[in-house]
C-alpha positions as CSV (number, residue, x, y, z in Angstrom):
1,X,52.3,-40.1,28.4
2,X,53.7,-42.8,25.9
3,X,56.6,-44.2,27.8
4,X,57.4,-48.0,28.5
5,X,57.3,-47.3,32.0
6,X,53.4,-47.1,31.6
7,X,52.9,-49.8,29.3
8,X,51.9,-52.5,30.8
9,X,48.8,-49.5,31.8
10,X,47.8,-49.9,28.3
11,X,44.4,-50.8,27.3
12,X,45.1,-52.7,24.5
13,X,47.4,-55.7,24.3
14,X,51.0,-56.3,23.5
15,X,51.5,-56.8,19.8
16,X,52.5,-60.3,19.5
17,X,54.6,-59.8,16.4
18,X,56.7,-57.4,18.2
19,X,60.7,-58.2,18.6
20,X,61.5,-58.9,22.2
21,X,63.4,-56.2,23.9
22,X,66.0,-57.5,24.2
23,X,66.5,-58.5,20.3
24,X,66.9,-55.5,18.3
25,X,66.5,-55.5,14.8
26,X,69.9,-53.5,14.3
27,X,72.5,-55.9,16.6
28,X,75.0,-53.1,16.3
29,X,72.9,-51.0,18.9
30,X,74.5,-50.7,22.0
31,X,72.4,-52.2,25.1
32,X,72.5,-48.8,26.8
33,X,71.2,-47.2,23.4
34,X,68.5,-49.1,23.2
35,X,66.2,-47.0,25.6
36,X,62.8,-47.5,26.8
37,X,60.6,-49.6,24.6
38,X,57.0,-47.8,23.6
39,X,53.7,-49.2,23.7
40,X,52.9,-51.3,20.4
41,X,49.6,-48.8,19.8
42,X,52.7,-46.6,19.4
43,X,54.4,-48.4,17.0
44,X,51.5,-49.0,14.6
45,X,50.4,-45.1,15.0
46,X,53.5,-44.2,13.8
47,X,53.4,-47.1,11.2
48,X,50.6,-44.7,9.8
49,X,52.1,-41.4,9.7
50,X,53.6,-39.3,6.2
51,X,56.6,-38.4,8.3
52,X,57.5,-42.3,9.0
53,X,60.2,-42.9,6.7
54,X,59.8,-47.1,6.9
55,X,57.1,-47.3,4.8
56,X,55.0,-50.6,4.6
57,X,56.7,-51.6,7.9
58,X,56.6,-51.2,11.4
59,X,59.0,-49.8,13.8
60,X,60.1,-51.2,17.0
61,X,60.5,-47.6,19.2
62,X,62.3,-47.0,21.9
63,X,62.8,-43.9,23.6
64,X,66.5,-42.9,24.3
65,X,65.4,-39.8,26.4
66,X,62.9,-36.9,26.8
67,X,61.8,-33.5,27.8
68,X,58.9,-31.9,29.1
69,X,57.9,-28.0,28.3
70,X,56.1,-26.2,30.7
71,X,52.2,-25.6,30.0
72,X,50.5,-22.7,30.7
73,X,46.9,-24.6,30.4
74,X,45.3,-26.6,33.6
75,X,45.5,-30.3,32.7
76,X,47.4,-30.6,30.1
77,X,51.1,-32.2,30.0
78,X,53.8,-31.8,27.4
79,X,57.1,-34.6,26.5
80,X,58.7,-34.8,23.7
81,X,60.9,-38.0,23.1
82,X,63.5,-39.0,20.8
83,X,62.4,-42.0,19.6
84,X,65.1,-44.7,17.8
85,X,63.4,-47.5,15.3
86,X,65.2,-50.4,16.6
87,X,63.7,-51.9,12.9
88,X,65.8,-49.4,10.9
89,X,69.0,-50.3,9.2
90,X,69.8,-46.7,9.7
91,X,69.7,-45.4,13.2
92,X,66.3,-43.2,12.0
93,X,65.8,-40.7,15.1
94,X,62.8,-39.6,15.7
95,X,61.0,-36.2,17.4
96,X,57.5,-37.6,18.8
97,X,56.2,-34.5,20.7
98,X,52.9,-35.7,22.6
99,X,50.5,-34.0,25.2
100,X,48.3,-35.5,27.7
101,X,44.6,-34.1,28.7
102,X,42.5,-34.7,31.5
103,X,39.5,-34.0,28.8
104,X,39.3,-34.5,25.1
105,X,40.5,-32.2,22.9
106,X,37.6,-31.3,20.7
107,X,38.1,-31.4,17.1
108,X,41.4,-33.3,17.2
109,X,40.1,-36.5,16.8
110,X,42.5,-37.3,13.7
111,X,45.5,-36.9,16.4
112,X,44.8,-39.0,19.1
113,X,46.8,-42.0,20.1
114,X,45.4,-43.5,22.6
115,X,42.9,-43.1,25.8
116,X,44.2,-44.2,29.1
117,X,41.4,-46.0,31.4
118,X,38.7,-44.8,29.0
119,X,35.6,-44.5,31.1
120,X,36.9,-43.7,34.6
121,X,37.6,-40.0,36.8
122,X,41.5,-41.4,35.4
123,X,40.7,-41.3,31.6
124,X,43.8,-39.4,29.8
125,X,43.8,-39.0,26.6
126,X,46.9,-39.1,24.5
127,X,47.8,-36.5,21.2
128,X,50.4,-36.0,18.7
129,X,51.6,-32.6,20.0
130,X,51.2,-30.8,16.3
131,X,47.9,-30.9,16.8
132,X,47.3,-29.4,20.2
133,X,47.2,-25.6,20.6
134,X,48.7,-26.3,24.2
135,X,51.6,-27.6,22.7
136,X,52.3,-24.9,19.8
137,X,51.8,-22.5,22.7
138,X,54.3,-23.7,25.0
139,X,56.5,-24.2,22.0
140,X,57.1,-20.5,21.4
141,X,56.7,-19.0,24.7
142,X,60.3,-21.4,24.9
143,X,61.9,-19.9,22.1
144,X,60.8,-16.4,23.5
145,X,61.8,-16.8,26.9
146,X,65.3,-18.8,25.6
147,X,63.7,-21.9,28.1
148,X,65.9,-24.5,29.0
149,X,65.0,-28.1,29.9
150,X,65.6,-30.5,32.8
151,X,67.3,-33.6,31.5
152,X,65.0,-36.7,32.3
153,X,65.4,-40.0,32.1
154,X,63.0,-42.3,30.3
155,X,63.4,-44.9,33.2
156,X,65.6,-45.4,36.3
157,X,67.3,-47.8,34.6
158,X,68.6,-46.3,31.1
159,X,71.3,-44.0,31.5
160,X,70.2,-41.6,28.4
161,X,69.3,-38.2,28.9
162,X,67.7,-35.6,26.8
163,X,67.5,-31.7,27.0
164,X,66.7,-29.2,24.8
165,X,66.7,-25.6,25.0
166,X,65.2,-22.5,23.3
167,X,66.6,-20.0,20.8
168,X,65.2,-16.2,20.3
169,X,66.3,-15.7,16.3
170,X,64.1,-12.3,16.3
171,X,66.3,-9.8,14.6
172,X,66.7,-6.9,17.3
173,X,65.6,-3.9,14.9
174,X,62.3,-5.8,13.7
175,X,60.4,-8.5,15.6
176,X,57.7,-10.4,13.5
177,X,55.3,-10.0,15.9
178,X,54.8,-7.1,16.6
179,X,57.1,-4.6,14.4
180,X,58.9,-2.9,17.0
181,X,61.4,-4.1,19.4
182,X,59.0,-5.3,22.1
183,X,59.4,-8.6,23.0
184,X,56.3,-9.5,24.8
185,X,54.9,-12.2,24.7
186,X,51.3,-12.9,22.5
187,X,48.8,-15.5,23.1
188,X,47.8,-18.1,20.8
189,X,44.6,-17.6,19.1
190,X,44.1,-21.1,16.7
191,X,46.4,-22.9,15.3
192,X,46.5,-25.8,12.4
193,X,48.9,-28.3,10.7
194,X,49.6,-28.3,7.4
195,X,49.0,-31.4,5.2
196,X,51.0,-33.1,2.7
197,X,54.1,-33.1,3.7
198,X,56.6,-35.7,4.5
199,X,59.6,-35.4,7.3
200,X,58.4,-32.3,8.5
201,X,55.2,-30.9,10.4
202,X,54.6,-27.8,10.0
203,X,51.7,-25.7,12.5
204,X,50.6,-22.2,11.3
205,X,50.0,-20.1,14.5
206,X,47.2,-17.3,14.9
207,X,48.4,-14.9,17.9
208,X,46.9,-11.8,19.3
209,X,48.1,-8.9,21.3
210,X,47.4,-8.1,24.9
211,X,44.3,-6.0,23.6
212,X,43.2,-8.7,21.1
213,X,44.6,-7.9,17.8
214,X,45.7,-10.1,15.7
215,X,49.9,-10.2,14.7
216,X,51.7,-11.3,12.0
217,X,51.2,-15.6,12.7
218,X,54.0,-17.9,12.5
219,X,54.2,-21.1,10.9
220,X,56.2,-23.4,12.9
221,X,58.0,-26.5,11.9
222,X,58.6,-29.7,13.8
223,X,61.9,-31.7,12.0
224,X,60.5,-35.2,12.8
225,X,63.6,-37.5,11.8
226,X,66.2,-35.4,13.6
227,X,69.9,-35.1,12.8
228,X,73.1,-34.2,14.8
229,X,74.3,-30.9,13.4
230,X,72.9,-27.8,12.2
231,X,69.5,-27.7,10.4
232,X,70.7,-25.4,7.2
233,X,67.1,-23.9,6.9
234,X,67.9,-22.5,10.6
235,X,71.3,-21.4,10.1
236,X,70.8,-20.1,7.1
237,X,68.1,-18.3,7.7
238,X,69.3,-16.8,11.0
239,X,72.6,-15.7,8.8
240,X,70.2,-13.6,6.7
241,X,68.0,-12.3,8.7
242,X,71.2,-10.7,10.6
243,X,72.7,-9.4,7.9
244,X,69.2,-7.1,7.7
245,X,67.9,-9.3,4.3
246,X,64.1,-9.1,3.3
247,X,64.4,-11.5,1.1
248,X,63.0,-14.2,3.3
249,X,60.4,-14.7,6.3
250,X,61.4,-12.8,9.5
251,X,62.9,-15.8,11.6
252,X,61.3,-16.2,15.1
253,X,63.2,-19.0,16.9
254,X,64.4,-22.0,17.2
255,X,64.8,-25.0,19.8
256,X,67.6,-27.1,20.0
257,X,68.0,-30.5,21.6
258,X,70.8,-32.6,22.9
259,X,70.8,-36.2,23.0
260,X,73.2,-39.1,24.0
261,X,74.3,-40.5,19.9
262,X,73.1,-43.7,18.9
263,X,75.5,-43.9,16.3
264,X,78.2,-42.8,18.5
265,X,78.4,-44.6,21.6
266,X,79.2,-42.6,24.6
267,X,79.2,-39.3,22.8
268,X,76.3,-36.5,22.5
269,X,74.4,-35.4,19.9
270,X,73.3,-31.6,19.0
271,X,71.0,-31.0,16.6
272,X,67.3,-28.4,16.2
273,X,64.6,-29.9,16.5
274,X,61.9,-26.9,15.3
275,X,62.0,-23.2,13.8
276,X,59.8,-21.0,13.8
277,X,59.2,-17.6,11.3
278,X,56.8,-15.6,10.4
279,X,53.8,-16.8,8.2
280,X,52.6,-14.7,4.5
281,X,49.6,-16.5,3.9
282,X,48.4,-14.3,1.0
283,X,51.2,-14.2,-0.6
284,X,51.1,-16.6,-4.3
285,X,54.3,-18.6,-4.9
286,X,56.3,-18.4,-8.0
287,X,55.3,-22.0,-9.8
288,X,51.1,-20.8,-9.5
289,X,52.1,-17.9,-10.6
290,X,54.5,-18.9,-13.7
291,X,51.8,-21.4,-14.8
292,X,48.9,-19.1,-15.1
293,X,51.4,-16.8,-17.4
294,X,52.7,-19.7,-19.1
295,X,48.9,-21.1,-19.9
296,X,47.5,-17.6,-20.7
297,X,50.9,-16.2,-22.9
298,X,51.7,-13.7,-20.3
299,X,55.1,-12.0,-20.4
300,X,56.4,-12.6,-17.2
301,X,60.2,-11.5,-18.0
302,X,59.5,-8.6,-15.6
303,X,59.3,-11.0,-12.7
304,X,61.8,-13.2,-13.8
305,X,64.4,-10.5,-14.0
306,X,63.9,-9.6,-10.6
307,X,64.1,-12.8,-9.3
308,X,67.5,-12.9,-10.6
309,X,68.2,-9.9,-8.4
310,X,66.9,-11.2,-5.7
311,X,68.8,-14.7,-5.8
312,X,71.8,-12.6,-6.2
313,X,71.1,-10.6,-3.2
314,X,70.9,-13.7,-1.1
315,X,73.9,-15.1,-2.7
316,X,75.8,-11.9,-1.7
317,X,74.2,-11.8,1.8
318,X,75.4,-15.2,2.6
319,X,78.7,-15.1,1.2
320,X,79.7,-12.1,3.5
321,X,78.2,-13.8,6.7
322,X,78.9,-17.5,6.7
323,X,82.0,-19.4,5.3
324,X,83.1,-19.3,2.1
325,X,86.2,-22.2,0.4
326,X,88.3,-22.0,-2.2
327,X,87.7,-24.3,-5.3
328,X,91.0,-25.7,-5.0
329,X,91.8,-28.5,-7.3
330,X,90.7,-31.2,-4.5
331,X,87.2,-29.6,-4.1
332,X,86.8,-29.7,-7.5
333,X,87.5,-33.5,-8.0
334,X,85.0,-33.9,-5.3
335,X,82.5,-31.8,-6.6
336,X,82.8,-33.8,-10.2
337,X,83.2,-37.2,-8.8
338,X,79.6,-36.5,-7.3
339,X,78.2,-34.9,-10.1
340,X,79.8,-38.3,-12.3
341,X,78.4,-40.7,-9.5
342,X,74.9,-39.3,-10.3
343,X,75.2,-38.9,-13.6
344,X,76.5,-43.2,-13.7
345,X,72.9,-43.5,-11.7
346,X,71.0,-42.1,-14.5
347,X,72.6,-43.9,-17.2
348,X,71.6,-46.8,-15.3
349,X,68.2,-46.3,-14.8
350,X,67.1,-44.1,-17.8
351,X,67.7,-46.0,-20.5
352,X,66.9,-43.3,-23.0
353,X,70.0,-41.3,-22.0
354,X,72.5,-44.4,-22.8
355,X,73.1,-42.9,-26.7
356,X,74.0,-39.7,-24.4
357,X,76.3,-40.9,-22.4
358,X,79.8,-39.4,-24.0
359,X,78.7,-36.2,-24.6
360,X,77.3,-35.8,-20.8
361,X,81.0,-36.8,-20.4
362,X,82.4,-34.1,-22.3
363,X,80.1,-31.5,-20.5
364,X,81.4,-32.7,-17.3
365,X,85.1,-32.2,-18.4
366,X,84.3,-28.9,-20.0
367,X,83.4,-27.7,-16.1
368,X,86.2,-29.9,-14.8
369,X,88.9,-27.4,-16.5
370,X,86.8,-24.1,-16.2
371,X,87.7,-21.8,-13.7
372,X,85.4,-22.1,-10.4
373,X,84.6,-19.7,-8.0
374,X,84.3,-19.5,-4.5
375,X,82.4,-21.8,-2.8
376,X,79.6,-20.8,-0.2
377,X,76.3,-21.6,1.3
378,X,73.1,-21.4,-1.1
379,X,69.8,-22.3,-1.0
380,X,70.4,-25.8,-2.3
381,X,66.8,-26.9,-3.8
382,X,66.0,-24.0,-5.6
383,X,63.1,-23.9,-7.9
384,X,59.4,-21.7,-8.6
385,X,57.8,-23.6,-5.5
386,X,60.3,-22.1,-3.1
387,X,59.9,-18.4,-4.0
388,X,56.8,-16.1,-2.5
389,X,55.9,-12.7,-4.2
390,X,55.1,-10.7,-1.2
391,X,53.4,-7.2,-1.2
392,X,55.8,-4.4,-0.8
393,X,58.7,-6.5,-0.3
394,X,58.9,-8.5,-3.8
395,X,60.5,-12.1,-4.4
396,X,60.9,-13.8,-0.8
397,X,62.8,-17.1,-0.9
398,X,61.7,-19.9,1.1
399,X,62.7,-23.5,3.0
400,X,66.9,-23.3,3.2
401,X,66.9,-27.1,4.0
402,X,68.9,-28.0,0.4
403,X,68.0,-31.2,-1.7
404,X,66.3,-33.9,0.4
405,X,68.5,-36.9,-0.8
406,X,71.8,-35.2,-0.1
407,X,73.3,-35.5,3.9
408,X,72.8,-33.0,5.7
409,X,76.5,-32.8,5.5
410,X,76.5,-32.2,2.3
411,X,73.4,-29.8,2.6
412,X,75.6,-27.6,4.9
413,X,78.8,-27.3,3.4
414,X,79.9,-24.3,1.2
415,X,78.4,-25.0,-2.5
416,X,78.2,-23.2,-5.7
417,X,76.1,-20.8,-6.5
418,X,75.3,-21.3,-10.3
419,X,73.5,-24.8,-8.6
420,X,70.6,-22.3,-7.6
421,X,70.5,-21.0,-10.8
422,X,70.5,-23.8,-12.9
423,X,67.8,-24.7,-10.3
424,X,65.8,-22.2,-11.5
425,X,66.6,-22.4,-15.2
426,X,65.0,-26.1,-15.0
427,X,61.9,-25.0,-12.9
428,X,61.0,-22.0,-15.9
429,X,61.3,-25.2,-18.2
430,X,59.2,-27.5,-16.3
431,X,56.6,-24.8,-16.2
432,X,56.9,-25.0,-20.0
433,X,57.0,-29.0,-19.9
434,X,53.7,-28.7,-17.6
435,X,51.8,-27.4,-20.5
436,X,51.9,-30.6,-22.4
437,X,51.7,-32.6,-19.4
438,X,47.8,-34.0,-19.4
439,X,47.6,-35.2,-15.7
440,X,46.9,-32.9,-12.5
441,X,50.1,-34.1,-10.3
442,X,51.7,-30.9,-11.1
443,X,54.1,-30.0,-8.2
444,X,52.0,-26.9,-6.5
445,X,49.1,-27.1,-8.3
446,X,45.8,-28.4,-7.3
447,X,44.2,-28.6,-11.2
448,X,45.6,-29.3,-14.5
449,X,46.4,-25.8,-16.5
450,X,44.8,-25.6,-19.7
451,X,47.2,-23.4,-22.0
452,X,45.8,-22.0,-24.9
453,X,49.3,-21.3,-26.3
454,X,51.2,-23.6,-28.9
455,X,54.0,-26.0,-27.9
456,X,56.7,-23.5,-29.9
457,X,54.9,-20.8,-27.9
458,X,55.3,-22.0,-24.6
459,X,59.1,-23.2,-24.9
460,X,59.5,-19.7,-26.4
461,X,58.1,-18.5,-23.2
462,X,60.2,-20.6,-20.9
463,X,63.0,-19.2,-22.9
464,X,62.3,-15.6,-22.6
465,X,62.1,-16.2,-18.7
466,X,65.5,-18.0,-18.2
467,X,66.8,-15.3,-20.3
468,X,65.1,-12.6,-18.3
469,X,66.1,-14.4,-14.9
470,X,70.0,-14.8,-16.0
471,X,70.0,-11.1,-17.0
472,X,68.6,-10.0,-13.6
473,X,71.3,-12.7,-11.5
474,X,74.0,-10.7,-13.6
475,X,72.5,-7.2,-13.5
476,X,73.0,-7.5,-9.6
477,X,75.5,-9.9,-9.2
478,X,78.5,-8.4,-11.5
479,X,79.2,-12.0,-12.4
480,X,79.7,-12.2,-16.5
481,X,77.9,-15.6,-17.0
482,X,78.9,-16.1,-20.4
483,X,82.3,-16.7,-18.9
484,X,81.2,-19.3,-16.8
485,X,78.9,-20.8,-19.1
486,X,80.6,-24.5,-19.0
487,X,79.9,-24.6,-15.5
488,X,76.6,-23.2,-15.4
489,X,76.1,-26.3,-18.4
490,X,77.1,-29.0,-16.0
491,X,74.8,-27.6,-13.0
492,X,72.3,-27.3,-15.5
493,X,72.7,-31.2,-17.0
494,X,73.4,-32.4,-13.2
495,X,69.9,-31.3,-12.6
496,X,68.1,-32.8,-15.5
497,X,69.4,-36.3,-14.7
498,X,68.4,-35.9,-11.3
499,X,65.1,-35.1,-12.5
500,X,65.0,-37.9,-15.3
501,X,66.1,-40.4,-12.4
502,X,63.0,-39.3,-10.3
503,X,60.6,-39.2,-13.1
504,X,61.0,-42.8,-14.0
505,X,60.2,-43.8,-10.8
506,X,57.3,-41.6,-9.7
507,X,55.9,-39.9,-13.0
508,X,56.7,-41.3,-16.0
509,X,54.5,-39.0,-18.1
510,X,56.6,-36.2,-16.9
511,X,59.8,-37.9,-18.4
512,X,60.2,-36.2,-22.0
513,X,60.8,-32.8,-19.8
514,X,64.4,-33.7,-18.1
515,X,65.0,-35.6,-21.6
516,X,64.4,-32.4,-23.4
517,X,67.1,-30.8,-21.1
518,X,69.6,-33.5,-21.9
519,X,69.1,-33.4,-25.8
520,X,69.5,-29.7,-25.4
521,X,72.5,-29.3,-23.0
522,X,74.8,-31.9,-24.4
523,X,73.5,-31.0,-28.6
């Protein structure tokens, strides 16, 4: 496979450049953490990858332990390592899933790392896992069978161990599969990754029954930079799905790995490391279809009132089966200190907002002295792009994970709900704020949308929909919203400086939307 142990069986030559072994980039690294050092073709592979979050530089790897599934095909081996970038200021932890053939893997040509004595009866040829059917195969077969690895070592003479083992998340009234209650097991007929995204890979699984028919296929997804603790889009997923909601994908499993902490010396680590659920590949998502209304003058309050509904149906599902918190004073001087913290970030970096800057103030005190509600667990990065509208079953709500920047901490502690719907307030005015937008790096869509509607038009559009969304959220909900309007404000500004701090530095075209939002929320 890839492990130091083999190195020095390379074919190509140590990278000269490298740090020594014994001089890690981070000196607060325990010896014993510091694993088994990787091949440099390793390194600068990795170097190359979307999910590497160094970008521009390259990591020093080391693998602090591994495990190997079992594999149903002849000549094929599976490992998966946790890999730790000695390079990193930050401990990053990586999942590097690999198999190893005896013969290429046709068509995979993109994936492959390196050949072992190319040109001999010895040749093996090394992949990145995601792109092997073998290895998506094995994968589930785990997760349906609950498997549970050996711990190996990554050499005799490093102490860390790694296992991992497999979690069924099927509910028992409906399996994804195969609509009943049998559990047995289907065979993979393709699989293929999907592109563009960044910490993540996710694979997208064909399967058959025994007699050849195609199931319901799964898209399963590989966390690359792994964490101790929960993953929220596993837990929170898994709480819905048990409390009978069809309001998101039928979860399949889960696999969750145990390591020994790098940032915790002498201490283990839990954390998943992939989830699996099943796959609606005809179904549109909400932005696509929100922009096509938008450009055309559709009325889409229809939809938006039921996705109201159906965000407070998962808001209700959740509350009643995972912890909830009081607001007590305490939590909410945490809350606002954070919301203040970003806001002081903003201020800093988008100059246009510095004229703004006491009345964002007031808008945070208004919340400060409303009256909060319960905390709870919510979706977290809620917008158009994370809703599917699925034949027969409506709006289905996608990707639990919460906001990218926030800790997974944070990302997994009880929140407030009117966060998901301000969410969703901002993404009906960004759909709005697209129409004016003359470039094509809208997020979801793959052209520029031509809208044949006026600029009054459109924001009247955008406004009918938030309307038609908030009516729905309290239709279902019971929640009176003008009563918490203060709050809902603050969630609402929170959000557009976030925004306005993330346009400046990727798309400043797209500025004057989060601007408008400010001007508005704070006039």
């Amino acid at each position: 496979m890839i492990d130091g142990d083999r190195a020095q069986n390379a074919d190509q030559p140590a990278d000269p450049n490298r740090p020594a072994s014994d001089r890690s980039l981070n000196p607060d690294l325990a010896p014993r953490h510091r694993g088994t050092p990787l091949p440099s073709y390793v390194n600068a592979w990795v170097a190359t990858q979307r999910w590497f979050g160094s970008k521009g530089n390259v990591p020093a790897l080391r693998s602090i332990g591994y495990f190997v599934l079992d594999c149903a095909q002849p000549g094929v081996t599976i490992r998966v390592d946790f890999v730790l970038d000695t390079a990193s200021l930050h401990l990053t932890l990586y999942q590097l899933p690999t198999t190893e053939r005896t013969e290429e893997l046709p068509g995979a040509e993109n994936a492959l790392i390196t050949v072992r004595h190319p040109g001999s009866v010895q040749a093996r040829y090394i992949y990145d896992a995601a792109y092997d059917p073998a290895f998506a195969a094995a994968l589930l077969a785990f997760m349906e069978r609950q498997g549970v690895s050996a711990s190996t070592r990554p050499s005799v003479t490093d102490r860390s161990v790694a296992s991992a083992r497999g979690e069924d998340l099927r509910p028992r009234s409906t399996d994804p599969s195969s609509g009943s209650t049998v559990t047995t097991e289907m065979l993979v007929a393709s699989t293929r990754v999907l592109s563009g995204e960044q910490s993540n890979t996710s694979i997208i699984v064909e399967r058959t029954d025994a007699t050849g028919n195609p199931t319901t296929p799964i898209i399963c997804k590989i966390f690359r930079i792994i964490h101790a603790g929960e993953n929220p889009d596993v837990a929170v997923q898994a709480a819905l799905a048990s409390a009978g909601s069809r309001r998101i994908p039928l979860p399949f499993g889960a696999v969750l790995g145990q390591w020994d902490d790098p940032a915790e010396p002498g201490s283990r680590a839990v954390g998943h490391l992939a989830f699996a659920q099943e796959f609606l590949p005809d179904a549109p998502d909400a932005w696509r279809t929100a922009l096509v209304a938008a450009a055309s003058g559709s009325d889409f309050t229809g939809p938006a009132f039921r996705l109201g509904q159906a965000t407070a149906d998962v808001h209700h599902d959740l509350a009643r089966t995972l912890p909830t918190l009081d607001a007590t004073p305490a939590v909410i001087a945490e809350e606002m200190a954070k919301m203040r913290l970003r806001g002081g970030q903003a201020l800093s970096e988008v100059h246009a907002l510095a004229r703004h800057r006491d009345a964002i103030e007031a808008v945070f005190s208004r919340a400060e002295t409303a009256v909060w509600p319960r905390l709870q667990r919510i979706h977290g990065d809620f917008h158009l792009g994370q809703v599917l509208d699925v034949q027969g079953r409506g709006w289905v709500l996608l990707d639990f994970e919460g906001e990218p920047l926030r800790t997974l901490r944070e990302r997994t502690h009880p929140d407030i709900p009117l966060r998901d719907v301000a969410g969703m307030l901002r993404s009906f005015s960004y759909v709005a704020g697209a129409m004016t937008v003359t470039d094509a790096s809208r997020p979801g869509a793959s052209a520029p949308v031509t809208s044949a509607q006026t600029l009054p038009a459109v924001l009247e559009w955008a406004a009918a929909c938030r309307g038609a969304f908030l009516s729905g959220y309290a239709e279902r909900s019971g929640i009176k919203l003008a009563e918490q309007s203060a709050l809902l404000d603050a969630f609402e500004l929170d959000k557009a400086l976030y925004e306005a701090v993330y346009e400046i530095r990727n798309r400043p075209t797209w500025l004057p939307i989060p601007l408008a939002a400010v001007e508005r929320l704070v006039g």
